[in-house]
KOLKE-337244 format. One record per residue (C-alpha): x, z, y. Coordinates in steps of 0.25 Angstrom, whole numbers, padded with zeros to 4 digits, always signed. Each point is the difference from the previous one (the first is absolute). Layout:
XZY
...
***
This chain:
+0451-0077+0478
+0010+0008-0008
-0002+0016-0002
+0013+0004+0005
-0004+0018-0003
+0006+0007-0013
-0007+0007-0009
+0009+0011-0006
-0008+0007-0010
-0009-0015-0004
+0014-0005-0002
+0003+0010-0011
-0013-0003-0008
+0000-0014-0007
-0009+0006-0014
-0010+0012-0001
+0013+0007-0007
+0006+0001+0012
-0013+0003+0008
-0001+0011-0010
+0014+0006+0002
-0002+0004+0014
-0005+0014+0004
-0014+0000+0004
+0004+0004+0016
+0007-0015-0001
-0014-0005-0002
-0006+0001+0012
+0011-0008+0008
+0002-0010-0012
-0016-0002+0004
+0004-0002+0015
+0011-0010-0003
-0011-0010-0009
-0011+0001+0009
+0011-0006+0010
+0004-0009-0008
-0014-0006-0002
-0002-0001+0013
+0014-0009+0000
-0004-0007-0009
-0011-0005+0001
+0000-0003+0014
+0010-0011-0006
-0009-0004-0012
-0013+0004+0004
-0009+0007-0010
-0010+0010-0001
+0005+0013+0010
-0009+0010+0001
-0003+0003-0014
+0014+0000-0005
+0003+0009+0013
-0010+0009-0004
+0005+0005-0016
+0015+0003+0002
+0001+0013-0003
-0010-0003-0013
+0008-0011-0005
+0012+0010+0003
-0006+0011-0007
-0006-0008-0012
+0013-0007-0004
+0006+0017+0000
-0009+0006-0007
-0004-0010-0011
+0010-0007-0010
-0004-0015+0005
+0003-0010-0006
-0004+0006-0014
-0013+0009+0009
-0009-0011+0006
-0001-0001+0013
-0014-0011+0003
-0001-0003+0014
-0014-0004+0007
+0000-0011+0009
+0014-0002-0001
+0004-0003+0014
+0002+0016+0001
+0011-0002-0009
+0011-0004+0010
+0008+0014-0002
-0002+0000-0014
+0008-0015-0001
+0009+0006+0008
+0005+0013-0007
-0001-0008-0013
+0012-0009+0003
-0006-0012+0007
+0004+0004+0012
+0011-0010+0005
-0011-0011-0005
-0010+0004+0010
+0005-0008+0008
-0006-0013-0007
-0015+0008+0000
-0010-0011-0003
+0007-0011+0001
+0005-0011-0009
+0005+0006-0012
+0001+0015+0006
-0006+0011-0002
-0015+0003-0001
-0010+0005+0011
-0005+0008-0012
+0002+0006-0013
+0006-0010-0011
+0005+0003-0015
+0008-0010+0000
+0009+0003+0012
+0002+0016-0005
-0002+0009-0012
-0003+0009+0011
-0014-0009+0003
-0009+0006-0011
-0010-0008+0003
-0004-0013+0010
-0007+0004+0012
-0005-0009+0011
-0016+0002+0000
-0004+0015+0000
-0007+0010-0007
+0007-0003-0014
+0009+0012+0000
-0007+0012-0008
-0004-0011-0012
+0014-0006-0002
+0004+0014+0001
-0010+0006-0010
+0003-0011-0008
+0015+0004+0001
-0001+0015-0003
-0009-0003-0012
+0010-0009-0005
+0010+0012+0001
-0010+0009-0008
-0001-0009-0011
+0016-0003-0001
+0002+0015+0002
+0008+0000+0012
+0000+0009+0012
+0000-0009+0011
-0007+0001+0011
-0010-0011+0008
+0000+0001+0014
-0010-0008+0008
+0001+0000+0015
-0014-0006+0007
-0003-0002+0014
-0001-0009+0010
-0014-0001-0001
+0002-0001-0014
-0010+0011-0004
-0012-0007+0005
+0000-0010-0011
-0009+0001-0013
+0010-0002-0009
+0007+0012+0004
-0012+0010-0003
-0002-0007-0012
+0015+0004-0004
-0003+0014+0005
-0013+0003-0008
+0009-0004-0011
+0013+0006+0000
-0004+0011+0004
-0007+0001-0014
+0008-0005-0009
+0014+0004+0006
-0005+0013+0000
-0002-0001-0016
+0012-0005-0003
+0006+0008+0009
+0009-0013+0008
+0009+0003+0010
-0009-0007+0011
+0002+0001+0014
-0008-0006+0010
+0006+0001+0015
-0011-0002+0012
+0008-0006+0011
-0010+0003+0011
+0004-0006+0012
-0012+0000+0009
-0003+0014+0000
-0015-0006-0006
-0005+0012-0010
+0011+0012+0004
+0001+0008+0011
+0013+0002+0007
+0012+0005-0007
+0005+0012+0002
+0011+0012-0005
-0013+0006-0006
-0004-0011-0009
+0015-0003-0003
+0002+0014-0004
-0014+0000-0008
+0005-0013-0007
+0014+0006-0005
-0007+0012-0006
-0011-0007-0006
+0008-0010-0007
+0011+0011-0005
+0004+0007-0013
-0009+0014+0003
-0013-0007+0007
+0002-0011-0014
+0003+0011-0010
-0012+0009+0003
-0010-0012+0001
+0004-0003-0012
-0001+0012-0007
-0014+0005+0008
-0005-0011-0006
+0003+0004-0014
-0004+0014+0001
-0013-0002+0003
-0003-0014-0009
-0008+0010-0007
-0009+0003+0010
-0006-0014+0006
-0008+0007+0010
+0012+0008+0005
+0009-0012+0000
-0009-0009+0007
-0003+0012+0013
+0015+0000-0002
+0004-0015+0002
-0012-0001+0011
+0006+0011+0007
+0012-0008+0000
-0004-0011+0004
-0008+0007+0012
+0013+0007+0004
+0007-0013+0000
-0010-0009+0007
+0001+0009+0012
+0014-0004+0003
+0004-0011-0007
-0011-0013-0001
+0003-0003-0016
-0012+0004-0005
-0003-0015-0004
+0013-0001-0008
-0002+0012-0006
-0013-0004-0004
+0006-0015-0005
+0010+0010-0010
+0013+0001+0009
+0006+0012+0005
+0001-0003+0016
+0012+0005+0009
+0000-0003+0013
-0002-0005+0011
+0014+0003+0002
+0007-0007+0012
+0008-0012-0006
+0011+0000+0010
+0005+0014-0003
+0009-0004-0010
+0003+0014-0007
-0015+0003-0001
+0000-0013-0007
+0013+0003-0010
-0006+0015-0003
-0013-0006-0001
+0003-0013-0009
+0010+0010-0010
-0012+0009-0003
-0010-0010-0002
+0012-0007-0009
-0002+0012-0010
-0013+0000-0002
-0009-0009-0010
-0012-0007+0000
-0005-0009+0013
+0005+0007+0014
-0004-0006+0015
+0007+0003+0012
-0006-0004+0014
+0011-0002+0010
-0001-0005+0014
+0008-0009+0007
-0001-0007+0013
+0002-0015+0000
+0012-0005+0007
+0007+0014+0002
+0012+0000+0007
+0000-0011+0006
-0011+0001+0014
-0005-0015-0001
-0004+0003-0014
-0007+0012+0003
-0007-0002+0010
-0006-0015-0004
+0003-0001-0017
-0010-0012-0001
+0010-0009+0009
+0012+0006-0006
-0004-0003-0015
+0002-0012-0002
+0009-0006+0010
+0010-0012+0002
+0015+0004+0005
+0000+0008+0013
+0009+0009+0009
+0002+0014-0006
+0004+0005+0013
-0012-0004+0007
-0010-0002-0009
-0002-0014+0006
-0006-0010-0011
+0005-0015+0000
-0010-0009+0007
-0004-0010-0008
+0001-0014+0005
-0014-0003+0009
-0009-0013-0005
-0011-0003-0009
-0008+0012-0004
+0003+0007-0015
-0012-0004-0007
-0004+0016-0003
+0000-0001+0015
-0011-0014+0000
-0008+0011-0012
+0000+0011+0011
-0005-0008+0013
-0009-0008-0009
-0008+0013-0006
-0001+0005+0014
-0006-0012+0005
-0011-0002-0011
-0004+0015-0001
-0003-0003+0014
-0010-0009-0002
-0006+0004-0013
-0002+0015-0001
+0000-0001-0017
+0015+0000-0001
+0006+0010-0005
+0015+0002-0005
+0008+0009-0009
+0015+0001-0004
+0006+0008-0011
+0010+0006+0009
+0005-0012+0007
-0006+0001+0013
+0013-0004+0007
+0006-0009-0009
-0014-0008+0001
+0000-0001+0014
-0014+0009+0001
+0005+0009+0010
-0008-0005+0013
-0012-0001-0011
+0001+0012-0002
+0000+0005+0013
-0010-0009+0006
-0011+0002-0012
+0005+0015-0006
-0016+0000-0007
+0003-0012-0007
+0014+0001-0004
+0004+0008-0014
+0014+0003-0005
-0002+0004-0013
+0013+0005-0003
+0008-0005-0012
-0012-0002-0006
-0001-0016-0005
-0010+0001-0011
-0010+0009+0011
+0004-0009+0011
-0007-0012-0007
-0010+0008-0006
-0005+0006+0011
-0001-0013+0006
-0008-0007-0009
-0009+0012+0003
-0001-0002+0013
-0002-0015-0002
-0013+0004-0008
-0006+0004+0012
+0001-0011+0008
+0013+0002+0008
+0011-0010+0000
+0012+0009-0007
+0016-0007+0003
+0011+0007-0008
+0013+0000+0005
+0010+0000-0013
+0015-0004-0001
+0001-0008-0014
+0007+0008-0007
-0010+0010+0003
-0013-0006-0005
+0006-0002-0012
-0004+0017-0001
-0013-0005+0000
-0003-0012-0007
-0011+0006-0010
-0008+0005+0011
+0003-0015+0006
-0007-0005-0011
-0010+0010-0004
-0005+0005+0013
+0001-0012+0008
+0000-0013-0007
-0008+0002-0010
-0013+0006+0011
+0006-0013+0008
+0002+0009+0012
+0004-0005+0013
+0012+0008+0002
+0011-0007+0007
+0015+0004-0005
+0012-0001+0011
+0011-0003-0009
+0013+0003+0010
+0013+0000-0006
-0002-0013-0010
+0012-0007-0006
+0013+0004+0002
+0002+0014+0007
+0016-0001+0003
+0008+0014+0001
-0012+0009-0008
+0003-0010-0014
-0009+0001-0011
-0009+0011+0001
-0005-0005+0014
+0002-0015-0006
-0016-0007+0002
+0005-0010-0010
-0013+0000-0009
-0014+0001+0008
-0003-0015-0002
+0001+0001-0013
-0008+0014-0001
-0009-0005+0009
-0004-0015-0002
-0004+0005-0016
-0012+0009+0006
-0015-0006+0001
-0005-0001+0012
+0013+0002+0009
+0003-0008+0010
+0016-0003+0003
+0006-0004+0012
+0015-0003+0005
+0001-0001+0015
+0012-0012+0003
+0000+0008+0015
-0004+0011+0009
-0011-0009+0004
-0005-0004-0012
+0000+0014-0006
-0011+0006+0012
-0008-0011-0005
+0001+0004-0016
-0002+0013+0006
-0014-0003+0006
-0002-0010-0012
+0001+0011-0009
-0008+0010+0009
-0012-0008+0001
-0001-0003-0017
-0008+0004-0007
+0007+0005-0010
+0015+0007-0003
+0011-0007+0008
+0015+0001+0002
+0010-0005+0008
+0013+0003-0002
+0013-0002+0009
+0014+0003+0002
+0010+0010+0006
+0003-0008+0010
-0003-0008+0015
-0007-0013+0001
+0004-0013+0003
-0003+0002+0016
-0012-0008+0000
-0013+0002+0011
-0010+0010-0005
-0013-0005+0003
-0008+0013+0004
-0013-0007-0007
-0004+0008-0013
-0003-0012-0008
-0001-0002-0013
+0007-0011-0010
-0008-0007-0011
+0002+0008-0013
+0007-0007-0011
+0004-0013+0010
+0018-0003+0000
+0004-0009+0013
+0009-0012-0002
+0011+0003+0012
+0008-0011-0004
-0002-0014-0007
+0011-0009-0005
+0001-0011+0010
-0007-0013-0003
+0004-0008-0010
+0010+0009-0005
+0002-0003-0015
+0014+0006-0004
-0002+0012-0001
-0015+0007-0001
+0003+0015+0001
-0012+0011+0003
+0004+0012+0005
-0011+0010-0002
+0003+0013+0007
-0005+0013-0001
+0000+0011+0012
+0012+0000+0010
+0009-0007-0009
-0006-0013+0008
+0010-0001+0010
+0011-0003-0009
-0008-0009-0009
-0003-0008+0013
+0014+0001+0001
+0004-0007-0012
-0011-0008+0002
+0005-0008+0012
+0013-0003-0008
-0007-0003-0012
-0010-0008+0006
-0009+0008-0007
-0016+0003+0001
-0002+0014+0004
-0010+0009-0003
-0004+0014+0007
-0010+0005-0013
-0005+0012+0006
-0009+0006-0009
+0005+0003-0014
-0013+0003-0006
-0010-0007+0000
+0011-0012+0001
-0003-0012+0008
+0000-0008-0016
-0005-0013+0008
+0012-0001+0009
+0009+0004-0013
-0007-0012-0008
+0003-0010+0011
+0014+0004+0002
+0002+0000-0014
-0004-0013-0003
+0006-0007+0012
+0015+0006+0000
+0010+0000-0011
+0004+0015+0002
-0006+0012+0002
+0008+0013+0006
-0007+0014+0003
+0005+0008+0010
-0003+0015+0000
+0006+0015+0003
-0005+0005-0012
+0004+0001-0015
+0000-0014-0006
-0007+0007-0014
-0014+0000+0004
+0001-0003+0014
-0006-0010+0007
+0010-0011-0004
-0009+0003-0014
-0013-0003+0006
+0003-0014+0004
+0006-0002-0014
-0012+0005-0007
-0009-0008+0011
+0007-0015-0005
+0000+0005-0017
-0015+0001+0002
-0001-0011+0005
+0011-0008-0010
+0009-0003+0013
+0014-0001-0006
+0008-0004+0013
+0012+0009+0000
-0001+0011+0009
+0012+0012+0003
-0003+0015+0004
+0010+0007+0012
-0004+0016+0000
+0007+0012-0003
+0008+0001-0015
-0003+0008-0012
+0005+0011+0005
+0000+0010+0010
+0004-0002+0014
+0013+0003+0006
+0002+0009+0012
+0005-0006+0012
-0001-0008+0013
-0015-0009-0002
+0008-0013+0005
+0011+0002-0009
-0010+0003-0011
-0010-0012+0001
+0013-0008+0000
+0004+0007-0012
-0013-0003-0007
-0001-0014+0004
-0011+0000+0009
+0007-0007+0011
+0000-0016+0005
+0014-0001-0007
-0005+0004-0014
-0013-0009+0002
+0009-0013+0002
+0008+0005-0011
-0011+0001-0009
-0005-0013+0004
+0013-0006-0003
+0003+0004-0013
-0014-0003-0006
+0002-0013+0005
+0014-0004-0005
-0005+0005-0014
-0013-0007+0001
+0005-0014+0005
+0013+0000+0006
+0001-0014+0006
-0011+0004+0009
+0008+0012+0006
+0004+0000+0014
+0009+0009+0005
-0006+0013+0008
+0007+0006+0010
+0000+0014-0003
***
């Protein structure tokens, strides 16, 4: 669909210069007409909708009151950003958002002097900041560093452990930090009011400022009086206004203020501009505003594919085989039903990995962390000590948050923890933050782990009950994407640890060409795709640790070429293992890897990209091909690719 409205005052602001050059009653329409144009937007696109939605008027008021680019702006979880692109020039590009060679769901430095800093995981905003608004003390600049957490964002370690700093050392050296608390839940504040906003002008302006300031010096003479002083302070503040943490962490708090009012916003950003030293301010902002389908369900309208902005009507997606998030949900249903030891936690991805019926049918032993990896696993290896049976349900990407306690916690007391690792491979549209391009190589390095690669839906409720019943730490990880539409067998049976399953032999008496394909996880299909063109032996390895090195011996020794199949890096992954199995040995028969480059992954479409990649039947036969002509060219026969 094409967005057909105008935007009068949007259209006169390409840079913040312009921004900057309207009056501030201009502002709050200029808001109106981005939200709308969001909403436009990505209903073409899709994208992430209800955060965006939700910081209009503070991107608005940021990019007025601060000097961006040269103040830096560090935006948490970057699909709030959306506004923030916009008003920095990258407007008419939202039309290519997260697609091949457009623009990012997220923060990039590359695509905008204006993206201080990358952002697709969370809770990294007050340390890039810190570290930026030091850098400006030690260069002697005024520059300002601006990080805008949210989103869930605050529930991380990381970003306590950033607070408990800056507030220390930005006080000493007097940066010009600024932390924004995007609350959008309404979790530790109460309802916003005139009362608090009026409170939050005063507090944070010149006279309020001035005589703190100059209390303070007056009675540095007199600990005792200066110490009633600030606790009475603190006593006068803590009944109106729930800082007393921040206070306490070395920031001076303002807020909450309401984070839609957007001259409360610009009064309350100019004042806290003038001041030195770490400042908080605690705004409140309702997911989705403006648009009633955000606002009155934001989980669905986070993350959403193309839909009708009129309606609200999100496009269907085509009806078949079942995502394999969707085989993990049915699957931990089904065994906590007949063994009462499972438990399961998430790090805030309860939805996304498929753990909502879980959740509801078993609320004692279901745990959402919160943005909390490291604790996640922790917590689960304590739980394992104890004799219950602990699955953690993790996106790639994300686990990569926790490897040490991976190792330490886990591995190394060989608990049987069970890791769910959704959103393996190639992601598509999210690119190279969401990318799970590295967990077999992370993974099959660790003692004691045991690695599995589901070639199909059916397959992986098997891995999954293979790895629940080990005795020890297990994973298996999976794609982004549906199965191949084979019958699930209801059965909770397990598959023989360590054992691959030769799907397809070279026919008999075959000796022109002897190819073994040795696929890894769901890149089976294609491999017994190029498999029936090459005449070719296919094998579905299955476990990349402890590797079947029997099967791998055999094929080695009876085929002139070896090729490895995986949706993983090639460096290290488990293309590696099989190499490093046949140098052991001394096998020398030549043997090709087909995985992810050395490099990070694209954004885009996931067909387009494993075609890209060249894990694809085409590529194989091409592979196969070329090896052979430079090999032994008279033995060649043509393939048709």
């Amino acid at each position: 669909m094409t967005d057909s409205r105008t935007y009068p005052l949007l259209d006169q602001v390409t840079d913040t210069e312009q921004l900057r050059a309207l009056s501030r009653d201009q502002l709050s329409p200029l808001a109106d007409e981005i939200r709308e144009f969001i909403i436009q937007s990505v209903a073409d696109t899709g994208g992430h909708l209800a955060a965006s939605l939700g910081t209009v008027e503070l991107s608005v008021a940021l990019h007025y009151v601060f000097n961006t680019p040269e103040d830096r702006l560090v935006w948490d979880v970057g699909h709030q950003a959306y506004s923030h692109k916009i008003l920095t020039g990258r407007r008419q590009a939202m039309a290519t958002l997260r697609q091949t060679g457009g623009l990012s769901g997220f923060l990039k430095r590359g695509e905008s002097p204006f993206d201080a800093f990358g952002a697709g995981h969370s809770s990294t905003s007050i340390s890039a900041a810190l570290g930026m608004a030091i850098a400006a003390s030690l260069q002697d600049s005024n520059r300002h560093a601006v990080a805008i957490i949210g989103d869930g964002a605050l529930t991380a370690g990381m970003a306590f452990e950033a607070l408990n700093h800056a507030g220390q050392i930005a006080d000493e050296r007097r940066s010009n930090l600024l932390v924004i608390l995007n609350d959008n839940e309404m979790s530790i504040s109460p309802n916003v009011g005139g009362m608090s906003n009026y409170l939050a002008k005063l507090l944070s302006g010149k006279l309020y400022t001035t005589m703190r300031a100059g209390g303070k010096k007056v009675l540095g003479a007199v600990p005792t009086v200066r110490q009633l002083a600030r606790r009475a302070e603190e006593h006068l503040k803590g009944m109106v206004i729930p800082g007393t943490l921040f206070e306490e962490l070395g920031f001076n708090y303002i807020g909450p203020i309401d984070g839609h009012d957007i001259d409360t916003l610009v009064t309350t950003l100019t004042n806290m501009k003038a001041q030195r030293g770490p400042q908080f301010l605690h705004i409140v902002t309702q997911k989705g505003k403006g648009y009633k389908p955000a606002e009155n369900n934001p989980c669905t309208y986070h993350g959403v594919p193309p839909f009708n902005p009129e309606t609200g009507q999100i496009q269907s997606r085509a009806q078949g085989a079942p995502s394999y998030t969707q085989v993990f949900g049915n699957w931990l249903c089904d065994m906590a039903e007949v063994d009462e030891r499972l438990v399961a936690l998430t790090p805030a991805m309860r939805e996304g990995s498929g753990m909502v019926h879980f959740s509801e049918l078993y609320p004692q032993r279901f745990f959402d962390v919160g943005i909390a990896e490291q604790h996640s696993v922790t917590m689960a290896a304590g739980l394992a000590c104890e004799g219950l049976k602990p699955i953690v349900a993790i996106y790639s990407t994300f686990l990569q948050r926790a490897y040490d306690q991976l190792i330490h916690d886990v591995a190394i007391q060989d608990l049987p923890v069970l890791f769910a690792i959704d959103r393996a491979g190639i992601v598509g549209p999210d690119g190279a933050t969401h990318a799970g391009s590295f967990d077999l190589s992370y993974l099959r390095c660790i003692p004691n782990m045991v690695v599995m690669a589901p070639s199909d839906e059916n397959e992986c409720r098997q891995m999954l009950t293979t790895g629940f019943y080990h005795h020890g730490p297990s994973a298996v990880r999976y794609p982004r994407d549906t199965g191949t539409g084979v019958t699930i067998q209801l059965e909770l049976d397990s598959l023989p640890i360590g054992k691959a399953m030769l799907v397809r032999p070279i026919r008999q008496g075959n000796q022109g060409q002897r190819v073994a394909i040795l696929a890894f996880g769901t890149t089976l299909a294609a491999a017994l795709e190029a498999g029936e063109r090459l005449d070719a032996s296919v094998v579905n390895m299955r476990f990349v640790k402890p590797l079947d090195e029997d099967k791998i011996v055999k094929l080695a020794t009876t085929h002139d070429l070896l090729i490895t199949i995986e949706e993983n890096a090639v460096r290290g992954g488990a293309g590696s293992a099989v190499s490093e199995c046949m140098a052991a040995r001394g096998i020398e028969t030549p043997i090709r890897h087909l995985g992810l480059p050395d490099s990070f992954n694209l954004q885009g479409q996931r067909g387009a990209l494993l075609h890209r990649y060249g894990l694809d039947s085409a590529t194989i036969c091409a592979t196969v091909e070329t090896h052979l002509e430079q090999s032994d060219p008279a033995r060649v026969h043509t393939i048709s690719v």
